[in-house]
KEDOMAR-249806 format. One record per atom (N, C-alpha, C): atom name; x, y, z; residue in three letters; residue number from 1. Coordinates in Angstrom, 2 decimals, decimal comma. Layout:
N
site | xx | yy | zz | code | pos
CA | X | Y | Z | ala | NUM
...
//
This chain:
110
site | xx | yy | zz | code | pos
N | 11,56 | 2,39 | -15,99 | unk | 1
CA | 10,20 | 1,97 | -15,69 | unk | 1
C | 10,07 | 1,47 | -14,25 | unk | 1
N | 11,01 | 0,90 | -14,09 | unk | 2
CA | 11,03 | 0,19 | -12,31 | unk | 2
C | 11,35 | 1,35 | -11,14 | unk | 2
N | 11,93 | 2,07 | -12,08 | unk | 3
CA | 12,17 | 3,64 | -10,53 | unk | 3
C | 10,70 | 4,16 | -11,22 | unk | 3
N | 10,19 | 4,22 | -11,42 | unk | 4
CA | 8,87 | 5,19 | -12,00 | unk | 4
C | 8,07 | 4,25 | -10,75 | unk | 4
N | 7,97 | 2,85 | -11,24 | unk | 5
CA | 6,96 | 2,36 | -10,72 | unk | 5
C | 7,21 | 2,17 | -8,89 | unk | 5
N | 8,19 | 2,03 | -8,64 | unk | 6
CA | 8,67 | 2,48 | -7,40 | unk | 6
C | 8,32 | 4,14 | -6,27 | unk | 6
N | 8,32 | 4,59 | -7,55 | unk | 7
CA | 7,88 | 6,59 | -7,09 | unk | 7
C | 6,97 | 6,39 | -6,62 | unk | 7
N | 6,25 | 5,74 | -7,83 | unk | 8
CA | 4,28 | 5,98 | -7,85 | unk | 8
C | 4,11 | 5,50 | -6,47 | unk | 8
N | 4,63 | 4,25 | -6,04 | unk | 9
CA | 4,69 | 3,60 | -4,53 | unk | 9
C | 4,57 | 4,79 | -3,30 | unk | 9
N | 6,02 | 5,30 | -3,51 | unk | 10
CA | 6,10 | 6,27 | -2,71 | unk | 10
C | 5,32 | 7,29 | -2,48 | unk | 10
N | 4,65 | 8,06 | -3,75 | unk | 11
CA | 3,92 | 9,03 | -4,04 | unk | 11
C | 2,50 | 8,74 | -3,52 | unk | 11
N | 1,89 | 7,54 | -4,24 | unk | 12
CA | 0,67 | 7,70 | -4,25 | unk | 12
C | -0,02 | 6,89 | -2,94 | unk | 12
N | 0,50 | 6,04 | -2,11 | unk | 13
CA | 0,19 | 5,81 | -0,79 | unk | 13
C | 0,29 | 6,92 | 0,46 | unk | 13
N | 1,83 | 7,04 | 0,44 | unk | 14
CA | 2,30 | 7,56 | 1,34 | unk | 14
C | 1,98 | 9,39 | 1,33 | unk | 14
N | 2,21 | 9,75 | 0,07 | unk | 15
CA | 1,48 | 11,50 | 0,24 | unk | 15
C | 0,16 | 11,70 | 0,11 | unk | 15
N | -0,14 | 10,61 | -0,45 | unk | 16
CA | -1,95 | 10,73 | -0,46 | unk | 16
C | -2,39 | 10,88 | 0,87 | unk | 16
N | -2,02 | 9,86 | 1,25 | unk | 17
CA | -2,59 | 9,45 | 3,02 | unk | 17
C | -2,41 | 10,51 | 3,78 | unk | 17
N | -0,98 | 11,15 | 3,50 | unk | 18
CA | -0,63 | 12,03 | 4,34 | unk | 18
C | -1,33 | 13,64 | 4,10 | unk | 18
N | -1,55 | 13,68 | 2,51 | unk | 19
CA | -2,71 | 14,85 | 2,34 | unk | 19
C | -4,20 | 14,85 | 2,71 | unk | 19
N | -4,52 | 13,41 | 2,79 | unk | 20
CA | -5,62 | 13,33 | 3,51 | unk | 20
C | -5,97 | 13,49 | 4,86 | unk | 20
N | -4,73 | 13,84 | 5,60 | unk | 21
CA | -5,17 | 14,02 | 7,16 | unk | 21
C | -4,07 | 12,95 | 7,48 | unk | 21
N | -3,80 | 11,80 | 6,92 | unk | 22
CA | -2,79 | 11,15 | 8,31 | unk | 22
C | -1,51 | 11,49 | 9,00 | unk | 22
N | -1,28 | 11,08 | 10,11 | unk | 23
CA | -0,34 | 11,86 | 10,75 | unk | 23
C | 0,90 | 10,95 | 10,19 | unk | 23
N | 2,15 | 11,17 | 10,41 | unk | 24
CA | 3,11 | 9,96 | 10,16 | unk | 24
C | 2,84 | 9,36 | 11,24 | unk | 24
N | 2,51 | 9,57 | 12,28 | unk | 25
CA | 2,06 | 8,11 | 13,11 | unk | 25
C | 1,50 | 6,97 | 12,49 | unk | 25
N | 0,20 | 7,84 | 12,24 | unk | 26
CA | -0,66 | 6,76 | 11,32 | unk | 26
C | 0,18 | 5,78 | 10,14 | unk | 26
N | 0,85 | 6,35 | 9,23 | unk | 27
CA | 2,07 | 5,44 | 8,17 | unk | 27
C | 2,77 | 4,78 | 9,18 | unk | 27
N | 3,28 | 5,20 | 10,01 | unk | 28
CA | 3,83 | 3,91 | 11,40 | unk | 28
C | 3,39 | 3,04 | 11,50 | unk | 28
N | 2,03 | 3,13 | 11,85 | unk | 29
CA | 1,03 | 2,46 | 12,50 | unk | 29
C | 0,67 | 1,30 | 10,96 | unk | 29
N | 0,56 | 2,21 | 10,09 | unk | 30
CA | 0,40 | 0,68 | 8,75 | unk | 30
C | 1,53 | 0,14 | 8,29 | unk | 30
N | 2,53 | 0,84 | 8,67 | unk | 31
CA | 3,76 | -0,37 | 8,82 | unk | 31
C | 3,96 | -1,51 | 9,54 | unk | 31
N | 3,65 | -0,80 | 10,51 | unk | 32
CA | 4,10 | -2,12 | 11,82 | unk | 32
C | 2,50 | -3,05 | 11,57 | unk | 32
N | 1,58 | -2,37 | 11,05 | unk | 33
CA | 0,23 | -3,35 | 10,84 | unk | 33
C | 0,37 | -4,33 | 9,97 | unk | 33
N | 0,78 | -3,96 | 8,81 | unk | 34
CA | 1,52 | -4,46 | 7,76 | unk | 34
C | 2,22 | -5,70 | 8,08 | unk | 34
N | 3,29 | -5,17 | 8,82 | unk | 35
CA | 4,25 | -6,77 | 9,24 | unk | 35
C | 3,42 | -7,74 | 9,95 | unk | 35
N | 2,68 | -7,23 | 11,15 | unk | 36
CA | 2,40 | -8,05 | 11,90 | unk | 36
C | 0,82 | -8,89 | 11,18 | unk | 36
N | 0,43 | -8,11 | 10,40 | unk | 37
CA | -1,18 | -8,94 | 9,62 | unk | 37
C | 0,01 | -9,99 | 8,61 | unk | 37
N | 1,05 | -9,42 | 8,45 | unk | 38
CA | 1,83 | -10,23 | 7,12 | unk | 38
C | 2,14 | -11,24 | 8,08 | unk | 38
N | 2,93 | -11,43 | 8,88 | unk | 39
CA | 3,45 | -13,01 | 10,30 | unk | 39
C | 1,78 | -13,91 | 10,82 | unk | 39
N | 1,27 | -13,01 | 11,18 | unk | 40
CA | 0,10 | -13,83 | 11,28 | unk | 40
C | -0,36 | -14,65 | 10,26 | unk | 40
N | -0,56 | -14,00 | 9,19 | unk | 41
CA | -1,35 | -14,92 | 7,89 | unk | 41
C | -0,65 | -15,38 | 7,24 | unk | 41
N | 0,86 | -15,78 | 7,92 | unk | 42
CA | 2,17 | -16,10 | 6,87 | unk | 42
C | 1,94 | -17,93 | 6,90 | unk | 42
N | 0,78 | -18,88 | 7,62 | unk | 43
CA | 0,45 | -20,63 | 7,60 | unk | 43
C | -0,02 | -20,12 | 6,39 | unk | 43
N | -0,88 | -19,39 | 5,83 | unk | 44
CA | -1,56 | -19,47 | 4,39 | unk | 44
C | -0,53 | -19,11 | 3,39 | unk | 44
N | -0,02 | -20,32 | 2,86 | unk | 45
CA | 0,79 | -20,18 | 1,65 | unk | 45
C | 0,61 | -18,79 | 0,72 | unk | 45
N | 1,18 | -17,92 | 0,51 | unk | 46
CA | 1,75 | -16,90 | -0,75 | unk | 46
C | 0,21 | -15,95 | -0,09 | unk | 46
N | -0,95 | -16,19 | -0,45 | unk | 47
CA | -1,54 | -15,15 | -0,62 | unk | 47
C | -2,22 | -14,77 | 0,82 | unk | 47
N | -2,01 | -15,76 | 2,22 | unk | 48
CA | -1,97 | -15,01 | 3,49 | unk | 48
C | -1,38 | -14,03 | 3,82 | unk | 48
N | -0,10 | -14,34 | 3,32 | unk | 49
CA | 0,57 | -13,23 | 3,69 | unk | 49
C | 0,42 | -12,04 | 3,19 | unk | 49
N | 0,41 | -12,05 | 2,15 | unk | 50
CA | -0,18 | -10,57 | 1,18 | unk | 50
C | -1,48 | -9,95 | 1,41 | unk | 50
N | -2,58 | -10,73 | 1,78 | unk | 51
CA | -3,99 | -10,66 | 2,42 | unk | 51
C | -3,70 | -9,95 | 3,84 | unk | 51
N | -2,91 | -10,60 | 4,58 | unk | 52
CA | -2,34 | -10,31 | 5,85 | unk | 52
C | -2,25 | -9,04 | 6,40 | unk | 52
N | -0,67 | -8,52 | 5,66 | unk | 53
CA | 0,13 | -7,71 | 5,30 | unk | 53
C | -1,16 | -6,20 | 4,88 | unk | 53
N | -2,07 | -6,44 | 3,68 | unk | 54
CA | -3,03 | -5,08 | 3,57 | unk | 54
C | -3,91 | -4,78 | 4,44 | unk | 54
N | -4,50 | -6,20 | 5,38 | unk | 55
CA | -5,50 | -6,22 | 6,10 | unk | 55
C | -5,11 | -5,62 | 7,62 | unk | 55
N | -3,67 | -6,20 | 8,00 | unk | 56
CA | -2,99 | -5,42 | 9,04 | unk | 56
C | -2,62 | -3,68 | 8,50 | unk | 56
N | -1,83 | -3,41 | 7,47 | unk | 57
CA | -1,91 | -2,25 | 7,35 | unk | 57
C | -3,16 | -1,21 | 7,47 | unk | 57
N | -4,23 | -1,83 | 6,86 | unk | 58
CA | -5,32 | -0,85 | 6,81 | unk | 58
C | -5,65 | -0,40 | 8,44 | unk | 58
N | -5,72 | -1,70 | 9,14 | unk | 59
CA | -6,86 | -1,82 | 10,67 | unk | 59
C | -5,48 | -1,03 | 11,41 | unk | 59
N | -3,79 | -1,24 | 11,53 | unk | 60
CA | -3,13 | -0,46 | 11,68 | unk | 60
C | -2,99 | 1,61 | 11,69 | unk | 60
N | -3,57 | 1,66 | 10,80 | unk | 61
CA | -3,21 | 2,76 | 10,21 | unk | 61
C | -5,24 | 3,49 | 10,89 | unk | 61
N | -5,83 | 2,87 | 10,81 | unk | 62
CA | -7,03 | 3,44 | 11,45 | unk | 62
C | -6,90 | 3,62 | 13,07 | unk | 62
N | -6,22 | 2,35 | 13,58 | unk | 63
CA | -6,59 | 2,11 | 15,05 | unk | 63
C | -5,87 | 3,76 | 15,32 | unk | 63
N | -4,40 | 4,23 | 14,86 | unk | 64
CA | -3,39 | 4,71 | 15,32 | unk | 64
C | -4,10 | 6,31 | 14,65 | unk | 64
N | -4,69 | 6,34 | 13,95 | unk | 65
CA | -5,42 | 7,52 | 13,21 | unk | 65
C | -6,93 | 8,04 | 14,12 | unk | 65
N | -7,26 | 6,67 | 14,53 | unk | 66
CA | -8,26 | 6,99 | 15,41 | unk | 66
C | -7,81 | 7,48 | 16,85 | unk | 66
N | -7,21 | 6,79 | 17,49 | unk | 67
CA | -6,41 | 7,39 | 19,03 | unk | 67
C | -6,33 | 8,71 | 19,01 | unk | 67
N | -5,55 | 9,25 | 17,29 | unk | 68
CA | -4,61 | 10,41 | 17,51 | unk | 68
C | -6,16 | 11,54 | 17,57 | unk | 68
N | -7,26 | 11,50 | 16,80 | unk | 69
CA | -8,30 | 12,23 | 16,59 | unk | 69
C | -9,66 | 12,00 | 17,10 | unk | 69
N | -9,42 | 10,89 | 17,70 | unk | 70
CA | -10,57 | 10,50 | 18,38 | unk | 70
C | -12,02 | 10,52 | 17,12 | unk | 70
N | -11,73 | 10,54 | 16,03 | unk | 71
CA | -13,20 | 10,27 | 15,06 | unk | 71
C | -12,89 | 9,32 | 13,88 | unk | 71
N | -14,06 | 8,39 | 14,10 | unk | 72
CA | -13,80 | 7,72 | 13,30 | unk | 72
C | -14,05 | 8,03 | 11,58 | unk | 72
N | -14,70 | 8,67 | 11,01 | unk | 73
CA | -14,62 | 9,48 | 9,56 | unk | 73
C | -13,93 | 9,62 | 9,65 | unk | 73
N | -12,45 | 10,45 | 10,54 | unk | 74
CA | -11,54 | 10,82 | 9,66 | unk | 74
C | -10,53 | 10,23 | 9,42 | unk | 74
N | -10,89 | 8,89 | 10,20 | unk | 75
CA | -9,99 | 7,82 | 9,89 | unk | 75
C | -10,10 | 6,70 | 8,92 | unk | 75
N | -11,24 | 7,06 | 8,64 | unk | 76
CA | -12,01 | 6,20 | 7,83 | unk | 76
C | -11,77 | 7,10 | 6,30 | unk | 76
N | -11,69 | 8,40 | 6,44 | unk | 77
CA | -11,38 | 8,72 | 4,81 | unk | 77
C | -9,58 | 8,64 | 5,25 | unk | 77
N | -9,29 | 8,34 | 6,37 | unk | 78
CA | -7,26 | 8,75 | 5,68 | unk | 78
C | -7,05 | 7,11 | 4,99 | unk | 78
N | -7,81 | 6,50 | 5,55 | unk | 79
CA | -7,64 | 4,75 | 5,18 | unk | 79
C | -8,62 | 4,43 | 3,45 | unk | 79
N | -9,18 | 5,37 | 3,55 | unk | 80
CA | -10,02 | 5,33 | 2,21 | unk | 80
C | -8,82 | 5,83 | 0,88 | unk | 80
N | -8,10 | 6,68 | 1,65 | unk | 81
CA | -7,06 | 7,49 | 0,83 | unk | 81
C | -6,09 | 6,87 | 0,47 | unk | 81
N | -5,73 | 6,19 | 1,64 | unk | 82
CA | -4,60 | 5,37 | 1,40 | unk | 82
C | -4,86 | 3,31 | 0,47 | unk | 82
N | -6,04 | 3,28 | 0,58 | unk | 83
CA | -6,61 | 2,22 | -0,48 | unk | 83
C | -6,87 | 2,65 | -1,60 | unk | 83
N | -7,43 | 4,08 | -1,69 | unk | 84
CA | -7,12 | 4,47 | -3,18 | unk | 84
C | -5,93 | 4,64 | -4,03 | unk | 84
N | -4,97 | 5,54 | -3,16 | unk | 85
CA | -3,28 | 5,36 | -3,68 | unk | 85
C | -2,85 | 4,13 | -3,85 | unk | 85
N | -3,20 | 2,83 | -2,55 | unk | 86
CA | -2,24 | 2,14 | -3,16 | unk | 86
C | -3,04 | 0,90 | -4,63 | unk | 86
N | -4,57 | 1,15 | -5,04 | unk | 87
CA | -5,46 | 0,53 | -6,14 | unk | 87
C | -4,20 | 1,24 | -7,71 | unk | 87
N | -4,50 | 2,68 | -7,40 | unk | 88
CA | -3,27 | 3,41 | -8,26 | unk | 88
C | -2,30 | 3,09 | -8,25 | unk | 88
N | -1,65 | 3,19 | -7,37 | unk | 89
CA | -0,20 | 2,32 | -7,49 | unk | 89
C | 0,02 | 1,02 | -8,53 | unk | 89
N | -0,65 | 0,05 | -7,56 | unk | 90
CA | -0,53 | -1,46 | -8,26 | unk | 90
C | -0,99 | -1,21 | -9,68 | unk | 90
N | -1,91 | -0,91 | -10,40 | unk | 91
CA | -2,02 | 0,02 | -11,53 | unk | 91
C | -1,28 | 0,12 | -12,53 | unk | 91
N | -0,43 | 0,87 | -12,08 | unk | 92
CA | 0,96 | 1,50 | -12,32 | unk | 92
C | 2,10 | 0,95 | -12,57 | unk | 92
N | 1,64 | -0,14 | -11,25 | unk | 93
CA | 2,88 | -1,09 | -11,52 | unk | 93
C | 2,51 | -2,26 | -12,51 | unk | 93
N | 1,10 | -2,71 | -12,55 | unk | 94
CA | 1,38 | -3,79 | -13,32 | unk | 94
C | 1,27 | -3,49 | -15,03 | unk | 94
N | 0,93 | -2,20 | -14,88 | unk | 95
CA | 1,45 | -1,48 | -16,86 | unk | 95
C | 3,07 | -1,54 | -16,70 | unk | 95
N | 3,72 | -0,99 | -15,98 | unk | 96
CA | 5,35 | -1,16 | -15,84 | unk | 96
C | 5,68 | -2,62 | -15,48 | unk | 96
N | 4,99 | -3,51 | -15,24 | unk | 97
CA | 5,91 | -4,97 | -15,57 | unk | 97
C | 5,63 | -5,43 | -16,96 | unk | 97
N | 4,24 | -5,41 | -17,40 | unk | 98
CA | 4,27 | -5,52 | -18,29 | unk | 98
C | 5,10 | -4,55 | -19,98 | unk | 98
N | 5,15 | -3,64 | -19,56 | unk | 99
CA | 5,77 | -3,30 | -20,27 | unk | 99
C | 6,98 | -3,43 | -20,37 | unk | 99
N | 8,34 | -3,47 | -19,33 | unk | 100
CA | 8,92 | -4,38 | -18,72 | unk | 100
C | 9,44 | -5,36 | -19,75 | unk | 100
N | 8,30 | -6,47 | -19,52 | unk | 101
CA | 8,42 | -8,02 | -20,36 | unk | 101
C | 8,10 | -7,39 | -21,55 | unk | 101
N | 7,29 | -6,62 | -22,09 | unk | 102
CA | 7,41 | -6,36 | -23,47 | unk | 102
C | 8,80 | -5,94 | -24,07 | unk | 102
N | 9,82 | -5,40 | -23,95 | unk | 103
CA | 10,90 | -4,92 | -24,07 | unk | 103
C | 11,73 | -5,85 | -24,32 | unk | 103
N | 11,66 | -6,69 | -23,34 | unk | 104
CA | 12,48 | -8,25 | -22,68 | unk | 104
C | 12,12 | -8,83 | -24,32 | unk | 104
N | 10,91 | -9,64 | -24,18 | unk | 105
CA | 10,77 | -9,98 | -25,40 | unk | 105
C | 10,67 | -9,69 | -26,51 | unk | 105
N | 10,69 | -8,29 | -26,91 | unk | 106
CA | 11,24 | -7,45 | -28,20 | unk | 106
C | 12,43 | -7,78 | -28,65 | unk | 106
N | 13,38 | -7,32 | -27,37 | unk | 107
CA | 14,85 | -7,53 | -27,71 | unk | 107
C | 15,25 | -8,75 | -27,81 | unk | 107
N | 14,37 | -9,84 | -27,16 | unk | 108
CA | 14,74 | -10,73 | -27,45 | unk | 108
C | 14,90 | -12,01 | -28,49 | unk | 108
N | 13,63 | -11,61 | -28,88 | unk | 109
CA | 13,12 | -13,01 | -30,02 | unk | 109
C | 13,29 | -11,63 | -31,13 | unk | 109
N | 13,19 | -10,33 | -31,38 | unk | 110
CA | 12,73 | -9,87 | -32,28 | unk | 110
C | 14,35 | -9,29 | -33,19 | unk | 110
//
């Protein structure tokens, strides 16, 4: 369940985005957005950083999508693409933790 929910990660951000038009620049570009929105908003206990971290990835992944094409639509649907994969993702993942702990506590008390 944890390599599944790990794939979906891989799968549904990263090839989405990339079938939608982004370049791997652009996935560069929401990486390194990523870290640096995540260090900035890292004074706000637990959920700056996580706030941070999506808010840098997204504006990341447009700025570097926009340069490469000069229009903003089409940076605006590769970033639309890539918020939809990763809504799916988390999804995904939180049926696989929970299911997860269901198991845990099957085997355990049952």
């Amino acid at each position: 369940l944890a390599l599944a929910a790990w794939g979906s990660d891989l799968f549904l951000t990263t090839i989405l985005s990339h079938r939608a038009g982004a370049s791997w620049r652009a996935i560069v570009g929401e990486i390194v957005g990523g870290f640096v929105g995540g260090a900035l908003l890292s004074g706000i206990p637990i959920l700056g950083t996580l706030a941070g971290a999506l808010i840098g990835a997204v504006i990341g992944m447009w700025i570097v999508e926009y340069f490469i094409k000069r229009d903003g639509r089409a940076a605006t649907a590769v970033v639309y693409a890539y918020m939809t994969g990763s809504l799916l993702n988390m999804a995904i993942e939180v049926v696989a933790s929970l299911a997860i702990v269901g198991i845990f506590v099957w085997q355990a008390f049952f």
